[in-house]
C-alpha positions in Angstrom: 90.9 5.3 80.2 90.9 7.5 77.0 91.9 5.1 74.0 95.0 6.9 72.7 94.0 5.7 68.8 90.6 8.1 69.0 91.1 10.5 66.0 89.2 14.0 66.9 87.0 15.6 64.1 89.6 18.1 61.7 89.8 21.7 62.8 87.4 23.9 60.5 89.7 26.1 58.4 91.3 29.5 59.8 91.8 32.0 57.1 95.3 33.1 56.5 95.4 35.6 54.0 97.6 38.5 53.7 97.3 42.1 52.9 94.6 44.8 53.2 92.5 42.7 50.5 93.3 39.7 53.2 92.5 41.1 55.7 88.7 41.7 54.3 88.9 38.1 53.0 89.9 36.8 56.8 86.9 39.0 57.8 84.2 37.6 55.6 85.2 34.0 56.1 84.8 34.4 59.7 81.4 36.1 59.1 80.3 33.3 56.7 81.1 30.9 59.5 79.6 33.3 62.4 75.9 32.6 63.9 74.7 35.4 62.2 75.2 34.4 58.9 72.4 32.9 57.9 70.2 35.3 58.4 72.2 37.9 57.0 72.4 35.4 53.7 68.5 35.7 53.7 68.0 39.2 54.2 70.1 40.0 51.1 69.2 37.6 48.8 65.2 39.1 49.8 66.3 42.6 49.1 68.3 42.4 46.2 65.4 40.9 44.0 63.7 44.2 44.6 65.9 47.0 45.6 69.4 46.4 47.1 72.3 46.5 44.8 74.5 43.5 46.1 73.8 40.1 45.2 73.6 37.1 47.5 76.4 35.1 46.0 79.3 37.4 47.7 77.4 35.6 50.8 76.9 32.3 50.1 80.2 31.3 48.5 82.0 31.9 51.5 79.9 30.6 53.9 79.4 26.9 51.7 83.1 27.7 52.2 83.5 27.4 55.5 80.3 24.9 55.9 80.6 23.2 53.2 78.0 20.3 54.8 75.7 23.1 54.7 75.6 23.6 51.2 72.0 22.6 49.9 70.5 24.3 53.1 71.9 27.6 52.6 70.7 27.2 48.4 67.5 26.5 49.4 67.0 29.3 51.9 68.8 32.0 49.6 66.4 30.6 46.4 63.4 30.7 48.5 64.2 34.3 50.2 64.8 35.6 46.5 61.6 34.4 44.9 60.4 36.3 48.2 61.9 39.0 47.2 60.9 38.8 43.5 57.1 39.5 44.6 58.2 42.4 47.0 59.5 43.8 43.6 57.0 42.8 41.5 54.4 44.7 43.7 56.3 47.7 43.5 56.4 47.2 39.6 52.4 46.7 39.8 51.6 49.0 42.3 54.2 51.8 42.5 55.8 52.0 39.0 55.2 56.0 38.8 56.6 56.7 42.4 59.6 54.0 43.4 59.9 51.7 40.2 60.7 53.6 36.9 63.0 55.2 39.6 64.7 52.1 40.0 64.9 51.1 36.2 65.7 54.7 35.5 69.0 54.4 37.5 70.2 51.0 35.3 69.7 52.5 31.9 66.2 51.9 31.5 64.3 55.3 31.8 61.5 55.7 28.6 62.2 52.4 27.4 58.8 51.0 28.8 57.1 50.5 25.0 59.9 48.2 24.1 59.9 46.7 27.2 55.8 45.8 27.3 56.6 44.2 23.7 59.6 42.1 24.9 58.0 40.7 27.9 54.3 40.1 25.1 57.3 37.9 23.2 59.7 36.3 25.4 58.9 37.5 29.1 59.3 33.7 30.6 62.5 33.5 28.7 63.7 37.1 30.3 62.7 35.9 33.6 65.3 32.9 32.8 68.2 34.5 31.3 68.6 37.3 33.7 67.8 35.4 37.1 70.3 33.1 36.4 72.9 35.9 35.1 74.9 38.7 36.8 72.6 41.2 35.4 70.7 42.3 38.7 67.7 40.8 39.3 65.2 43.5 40.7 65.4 44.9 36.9 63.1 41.5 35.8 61.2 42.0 39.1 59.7 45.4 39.1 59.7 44.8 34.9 57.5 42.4 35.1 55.2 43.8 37.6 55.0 46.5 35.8 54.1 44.8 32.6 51.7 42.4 34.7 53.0 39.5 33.6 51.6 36.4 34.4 51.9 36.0 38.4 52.3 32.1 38.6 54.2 32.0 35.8 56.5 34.5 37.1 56.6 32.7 40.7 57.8 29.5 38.9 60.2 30.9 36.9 61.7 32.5 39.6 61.9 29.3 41.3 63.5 27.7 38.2 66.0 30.6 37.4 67.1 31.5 41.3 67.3 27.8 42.6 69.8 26.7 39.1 71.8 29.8 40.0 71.9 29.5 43.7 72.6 25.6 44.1 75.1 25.7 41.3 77.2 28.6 43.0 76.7 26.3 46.4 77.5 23.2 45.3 80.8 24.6 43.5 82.0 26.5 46.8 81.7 23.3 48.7 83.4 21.1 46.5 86.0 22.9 45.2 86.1 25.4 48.2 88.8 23.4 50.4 90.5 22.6 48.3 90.9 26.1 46.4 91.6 27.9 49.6 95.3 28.1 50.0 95.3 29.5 46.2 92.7 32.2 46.9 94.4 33.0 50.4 98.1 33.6 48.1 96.4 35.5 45.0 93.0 37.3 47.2 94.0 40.5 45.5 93.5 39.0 42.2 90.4 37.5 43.0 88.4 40.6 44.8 89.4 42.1 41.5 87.9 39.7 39.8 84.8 39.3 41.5 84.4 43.0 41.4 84.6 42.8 37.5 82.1 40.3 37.7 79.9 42.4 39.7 80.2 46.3 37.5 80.1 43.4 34.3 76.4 42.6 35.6 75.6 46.3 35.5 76.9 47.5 32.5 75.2 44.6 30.7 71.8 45.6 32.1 72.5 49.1 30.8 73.4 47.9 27.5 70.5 45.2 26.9 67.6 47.7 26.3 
């Protein structure tokens, strides 16, 4: 006989969003929660330290949303898949500069700048490798930099440890603590917040292009 006091575990939370900015909210939260996630959280936090424009937060803030007891295992994948990807563009800094990477830095403003770059990375390189990992600014600009300058390789691994693993467990451990409880606010103003993040986002961008 089924004791009639036996509480069941709470229902995970069903987006309810409205709108056409809702409706891509609705779609990512069910994403974030979807099997396929995690792998998908991997593969772009990999690619954007050396080539792919989007950065693995818009990932992992919805999906230590919707599993929030998740949290420090989704960080630590996404850190360790970045630093990852931080050699993949630090090769392509080393070995490809001419053909792939001045394209690259080209593109975000940086195009004939490599003289000031060489000194700033002879100055402060560890302290670039901080700043801008932990920053909007997109990341693949320190990776393929500093292959290109040769910076120190361990040094560079560590830093990128440091940098990517502050950034990536802060913007976890935020989403699953405050995530719950922010959701019906997000779910009436989503507009407002896309917008937001978007800002975020082009803000990252335009900084890179003015910091030269």
């Amino acid at each position: 006989m089924t004791d009639a006091t036996t509480i069941s575990p709470a229902a995970p939370h069903t987006p309810q969003a409205k709108g056409p900015f809702g409706a891509l909210y609705n779609w990512v939260m069910r994403l974030a929660a979807g099997r396929h996630a995690e792998p998908a959280l991997y593969t772009v936090s990999f690619t954007e330290s050396s080539f792919f424009p989007i950065p693995p937060d818009v990932m992992l803030a919805p999906m230590c949303f919707a599993r929030p007891e998740r949290w420090v295992r989704y960080a630590f994948g996404c850190t360790l898949a970045s630093v990852f990807g931080a050699l993949l563009g630090y090769a392509i800094g080393f070995y490809l500069w001419e053909a792939v990477g001045s394209q690259i830095i080209s593109f975000f403003g940086y195009g004939g700048k490599e003289e000031e770059l060489r000194l700033a990375y002879a100055t402060a390189g560890v302290w670039i490798i901080f700043l801008k990992g932990i920053t909007p600014i997109p990341f693949k600009l320190v990776t393929i930099v500093s292959g290109a300058m040769a910076f120190n390789l361990p040094i560079f691994i560590a830093a990128c440890l440091f940098t990517r693993g502050i950034r990536f467990f802060l913007v976890a451990w935020l989403f699953q603590k405050f995530g719950p409880t922010l959701a019906p606010i997000i779910e009436k103003r989503v507009g407002l917040f896309m917008l937001l993040f978007l800002a975020i986002l082009v803000g990252g961008f335009a900084l890179a292009a003015l910091l030269h």
